[in-house]
Residue frames relative to the residue before (quaternion, step in Angstrom):
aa qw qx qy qz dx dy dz
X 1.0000 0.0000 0.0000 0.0000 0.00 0.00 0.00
X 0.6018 0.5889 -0.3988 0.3633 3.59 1.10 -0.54
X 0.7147 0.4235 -0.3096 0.4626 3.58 0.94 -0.38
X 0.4179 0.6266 -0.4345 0.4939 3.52 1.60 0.72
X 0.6078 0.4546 -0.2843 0.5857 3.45 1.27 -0.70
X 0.7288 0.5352 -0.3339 0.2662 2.84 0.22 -0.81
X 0.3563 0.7494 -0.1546 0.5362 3.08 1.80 -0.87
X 0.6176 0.5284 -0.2268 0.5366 3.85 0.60 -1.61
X 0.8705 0.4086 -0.1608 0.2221 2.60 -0.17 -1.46
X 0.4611 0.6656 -0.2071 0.5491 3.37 1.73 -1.09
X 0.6549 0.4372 -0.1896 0.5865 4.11 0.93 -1.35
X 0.6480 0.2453 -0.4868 0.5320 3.74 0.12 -1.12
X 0.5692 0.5471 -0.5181 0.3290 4.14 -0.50 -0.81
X 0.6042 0.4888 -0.4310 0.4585 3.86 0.39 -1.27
X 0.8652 0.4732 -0.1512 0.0680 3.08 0.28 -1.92
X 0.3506 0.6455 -0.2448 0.6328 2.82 2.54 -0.86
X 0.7684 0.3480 -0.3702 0.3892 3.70 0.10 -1.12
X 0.6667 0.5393 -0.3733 0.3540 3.90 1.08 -0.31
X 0.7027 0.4505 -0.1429 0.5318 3.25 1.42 -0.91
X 0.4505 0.5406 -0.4396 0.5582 3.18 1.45 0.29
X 0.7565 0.4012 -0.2655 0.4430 3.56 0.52 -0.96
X 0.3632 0.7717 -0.3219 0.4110 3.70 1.72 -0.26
X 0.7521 0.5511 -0.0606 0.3563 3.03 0.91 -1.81
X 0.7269 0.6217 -0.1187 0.2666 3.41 1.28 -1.57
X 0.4987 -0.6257 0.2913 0.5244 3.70 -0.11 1.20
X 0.0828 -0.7461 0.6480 0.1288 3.88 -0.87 0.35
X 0.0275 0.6653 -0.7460 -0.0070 2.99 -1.76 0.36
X 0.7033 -0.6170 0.3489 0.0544 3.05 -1.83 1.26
X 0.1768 0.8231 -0.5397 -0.0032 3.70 -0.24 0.44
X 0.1056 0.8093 -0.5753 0.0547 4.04 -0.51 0.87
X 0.6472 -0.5466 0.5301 0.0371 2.24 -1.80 1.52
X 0.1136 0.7804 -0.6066 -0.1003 3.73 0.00 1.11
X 0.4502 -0.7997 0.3011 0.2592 3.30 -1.72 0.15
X 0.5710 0.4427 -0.5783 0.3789 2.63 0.24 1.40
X 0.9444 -0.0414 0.0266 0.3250 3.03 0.76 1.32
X 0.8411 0.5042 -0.0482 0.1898 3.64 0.95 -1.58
X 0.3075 -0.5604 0.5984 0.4830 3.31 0.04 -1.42
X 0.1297 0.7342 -0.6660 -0.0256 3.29 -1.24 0.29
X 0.3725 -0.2729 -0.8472 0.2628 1.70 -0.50 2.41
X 0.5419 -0.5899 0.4553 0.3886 3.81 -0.97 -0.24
X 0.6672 0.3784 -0.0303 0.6408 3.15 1.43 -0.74
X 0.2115 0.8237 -0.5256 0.0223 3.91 -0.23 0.58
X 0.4354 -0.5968 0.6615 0.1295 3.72 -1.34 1.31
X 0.2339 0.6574 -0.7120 0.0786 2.57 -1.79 0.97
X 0.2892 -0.7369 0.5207 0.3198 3.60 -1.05 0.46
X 0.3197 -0.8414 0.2785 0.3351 3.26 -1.07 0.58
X 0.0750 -0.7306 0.6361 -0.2366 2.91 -1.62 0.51
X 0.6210 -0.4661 0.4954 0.3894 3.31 -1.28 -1.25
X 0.2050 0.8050 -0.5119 0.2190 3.34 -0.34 0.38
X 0.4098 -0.7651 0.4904 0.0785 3.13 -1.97 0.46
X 0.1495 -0.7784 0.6092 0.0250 3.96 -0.30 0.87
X 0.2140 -0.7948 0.5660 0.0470 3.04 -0.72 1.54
X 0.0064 0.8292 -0.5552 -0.0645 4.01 -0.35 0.32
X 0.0049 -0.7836 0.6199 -0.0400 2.84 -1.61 1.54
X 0.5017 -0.7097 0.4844 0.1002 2.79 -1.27 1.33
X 0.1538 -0.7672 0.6186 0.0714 3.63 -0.08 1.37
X 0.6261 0.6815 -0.2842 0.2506 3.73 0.86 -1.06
X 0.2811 -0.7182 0.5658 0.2916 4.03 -0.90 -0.06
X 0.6171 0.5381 -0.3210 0.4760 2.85 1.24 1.11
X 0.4811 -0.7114 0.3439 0.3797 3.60 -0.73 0.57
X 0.1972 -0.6938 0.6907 0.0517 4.10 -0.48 1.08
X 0.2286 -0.6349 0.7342 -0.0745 3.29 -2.21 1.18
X 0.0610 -0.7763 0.6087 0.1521 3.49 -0.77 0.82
X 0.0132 0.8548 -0.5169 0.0432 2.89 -0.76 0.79
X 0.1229 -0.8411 0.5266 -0.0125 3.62 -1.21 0.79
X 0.1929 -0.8548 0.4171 0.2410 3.35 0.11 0.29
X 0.5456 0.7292 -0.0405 0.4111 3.00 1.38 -1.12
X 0.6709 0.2253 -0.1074 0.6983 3.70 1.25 -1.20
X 0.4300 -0.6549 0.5893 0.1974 3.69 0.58 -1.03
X 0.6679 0.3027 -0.4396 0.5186 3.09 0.64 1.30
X 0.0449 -0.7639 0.6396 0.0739 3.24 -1.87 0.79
X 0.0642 -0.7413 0.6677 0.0236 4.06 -0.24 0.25
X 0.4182 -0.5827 0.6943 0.0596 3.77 -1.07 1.64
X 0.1481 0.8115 -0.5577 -0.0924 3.26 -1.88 0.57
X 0.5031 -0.6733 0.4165 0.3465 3.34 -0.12 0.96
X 0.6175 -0.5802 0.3355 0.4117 3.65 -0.92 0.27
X 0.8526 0.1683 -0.1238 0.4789 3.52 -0.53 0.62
X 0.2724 0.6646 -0.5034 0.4803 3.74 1.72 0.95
X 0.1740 -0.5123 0.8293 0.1395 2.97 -1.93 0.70
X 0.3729 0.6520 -0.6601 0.0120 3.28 -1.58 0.17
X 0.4128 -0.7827 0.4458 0.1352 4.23 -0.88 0.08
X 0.2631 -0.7690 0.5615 0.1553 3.63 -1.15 0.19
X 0.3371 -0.6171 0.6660 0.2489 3.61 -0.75 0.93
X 0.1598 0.7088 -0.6800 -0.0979 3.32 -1.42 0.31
X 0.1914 -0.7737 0.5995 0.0734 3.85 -1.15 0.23
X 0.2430 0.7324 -0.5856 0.2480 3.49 0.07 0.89
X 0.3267 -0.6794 0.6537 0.0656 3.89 -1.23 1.11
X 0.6324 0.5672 -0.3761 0.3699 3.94 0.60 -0.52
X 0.5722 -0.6519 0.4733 0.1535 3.29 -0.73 0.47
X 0.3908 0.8400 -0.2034 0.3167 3.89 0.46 -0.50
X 0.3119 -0.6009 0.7092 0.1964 3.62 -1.05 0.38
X 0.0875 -0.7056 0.6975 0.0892 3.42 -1.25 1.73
X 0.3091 -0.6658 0.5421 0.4091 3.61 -1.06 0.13
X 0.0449 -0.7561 0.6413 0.1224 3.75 -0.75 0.08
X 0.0494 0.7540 -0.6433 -0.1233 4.35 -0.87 0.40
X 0.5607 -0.5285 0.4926 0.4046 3.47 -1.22 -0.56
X 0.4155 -0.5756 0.5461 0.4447 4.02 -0.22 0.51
X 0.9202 0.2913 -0.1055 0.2393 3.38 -0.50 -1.18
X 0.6549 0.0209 -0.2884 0.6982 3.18 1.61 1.42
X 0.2064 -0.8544 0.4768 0.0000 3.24 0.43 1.59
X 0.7360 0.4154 -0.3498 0.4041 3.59 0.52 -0.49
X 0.3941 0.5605 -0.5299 0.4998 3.56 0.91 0.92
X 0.1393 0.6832 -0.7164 0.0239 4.31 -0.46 0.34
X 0.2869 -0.6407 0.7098 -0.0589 2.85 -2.03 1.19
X 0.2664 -0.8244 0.4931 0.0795 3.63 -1.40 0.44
X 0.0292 0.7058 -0.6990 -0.1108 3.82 -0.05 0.80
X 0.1794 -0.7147 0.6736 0.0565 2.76 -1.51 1.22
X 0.3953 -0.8022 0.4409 0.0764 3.37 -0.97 1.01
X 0.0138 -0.9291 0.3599 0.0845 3.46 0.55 0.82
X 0.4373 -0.6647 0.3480 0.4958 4.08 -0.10 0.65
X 0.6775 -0.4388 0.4721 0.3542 3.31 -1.45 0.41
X 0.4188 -0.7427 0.4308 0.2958 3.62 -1.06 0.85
């Protein structure tokens, strides 16, 4: 029976970690096709938080940051998002890999 709990416990964690991310201010970032960001430029306060990305394009799109350390692939026409958690203040650069000469800006703004 212990590996029934265990089990629980293993499900309530996912489920907390999904509805945690449920919860987290979000904001919107899309992949347009022909190329951009929309916005090009994106506020946020810091903290934790969530960036949803959509792929408007018929093409595969890569966020990427170097700076925070995260990327998340999307197939053409995917939605999917990145948690991120960052306390500095600061201008991050973020582009797509697979049409690098597009650059984007998360701007970090201090807590109010």
């Amino acid at each position: 029976m212990s590996w029934v709990r265990g089990l629980a416990v293993i499900v309530l964690g996912v489920a907390t970690a999904v509805a945690s991310a449920a919860e987290l201010p979000t904001f919107t970032l899309v992949f347009k096709p022909d190329g951009s960001f929309e916005p090009q430029r994106l506020e946020v306060p810091a903290g934790k938080f969530k960036i949803e990305l959509i792929n408007e394009s018929d093409q595969p799109v890569e966020f990427e940051s170097l700076p925070l350390r995260k990327e998340k692939v999307l197939g053409p026409g995917v939605r999917s998002f990145v948690v991120i958690t960052i306390s500095r203040p600061g201008e991050y650069p973020f582009f797509d890999d697979f049409h690098q000469d597009v650059k984007g800006t998360l701007v970090v703004l201090p807590k109010p």
